[in-house]
C-alpha positions in Angstrom: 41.6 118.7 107.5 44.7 117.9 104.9 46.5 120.8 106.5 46.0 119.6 110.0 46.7 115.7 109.4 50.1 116.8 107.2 51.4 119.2 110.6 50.5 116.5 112.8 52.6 113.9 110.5 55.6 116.7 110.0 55.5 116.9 113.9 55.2 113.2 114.4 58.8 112.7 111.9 60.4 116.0 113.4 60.2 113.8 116.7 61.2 110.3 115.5 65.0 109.9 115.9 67.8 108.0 114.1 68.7 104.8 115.6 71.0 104.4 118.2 74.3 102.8 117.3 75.2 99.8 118.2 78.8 98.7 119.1 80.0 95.2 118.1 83.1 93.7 120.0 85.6 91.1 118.7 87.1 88.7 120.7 89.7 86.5 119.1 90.7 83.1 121.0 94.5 82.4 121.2 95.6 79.4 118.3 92.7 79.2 116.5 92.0 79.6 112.6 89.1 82.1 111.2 87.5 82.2 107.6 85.5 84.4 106.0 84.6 84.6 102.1 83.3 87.8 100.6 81.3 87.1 97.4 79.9 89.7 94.7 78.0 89.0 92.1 77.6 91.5 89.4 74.7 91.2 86.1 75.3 94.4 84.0 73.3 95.1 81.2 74.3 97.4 78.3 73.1 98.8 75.6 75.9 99.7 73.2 74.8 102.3 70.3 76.7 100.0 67.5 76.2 96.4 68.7 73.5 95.8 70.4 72.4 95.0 74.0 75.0 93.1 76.2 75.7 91.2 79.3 78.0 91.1 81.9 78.0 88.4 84.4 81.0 88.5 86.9 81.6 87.0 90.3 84.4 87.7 92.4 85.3 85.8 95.7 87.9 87.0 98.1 89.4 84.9 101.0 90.1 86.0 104.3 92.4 84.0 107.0 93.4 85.2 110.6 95.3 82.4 112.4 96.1 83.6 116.1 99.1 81.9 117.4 99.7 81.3 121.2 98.9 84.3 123.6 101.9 86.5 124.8 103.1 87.0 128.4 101.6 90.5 128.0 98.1 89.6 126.5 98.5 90.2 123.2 97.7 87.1 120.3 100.0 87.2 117.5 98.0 86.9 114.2 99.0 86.5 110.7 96.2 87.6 107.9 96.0 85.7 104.8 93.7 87.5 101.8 
């Protein structure tokens, strides 16, 4: 009974794919301003042989601007990017 229910699971996962991917698209609008802050927090705890357990606590931001001037005969947008 344990042999047959473990094939029919092993068949079950052989036949179960992945997901699909899925494909985001980014429009940007002619003069307009976009912000986006990244933010990592980090908590490392050590444990250092000749002092002792220590702790760690850093945080790191990092700005992102995109301002899109006015569109171009041709289509394009201009954009400046800020970090």
């Amino acid at each position: 009974m344990k042999k047959t229910i473990a094939l029919v699971a092993f068949m079950t996962a052989s036949l179960v794919s992945a997901q699909k991917a899925t494909q985001f698209e980014i429009k940007i609008q002619p003069q307009k301003k976009y912000t986006l802050e990244t933010v990592a927090v980090n908590n490392i705890n050590m444990d250092i042989p000749t002092q002792g357990p220590m702790t760690i606590l850093q945080e790191t931001k990092g700005p992102f601007v995109m301002t899109t001037a006015k569109a171009a005969a041709d289509g394009t947008i201009p954009t400046e990017l800020k970090y």
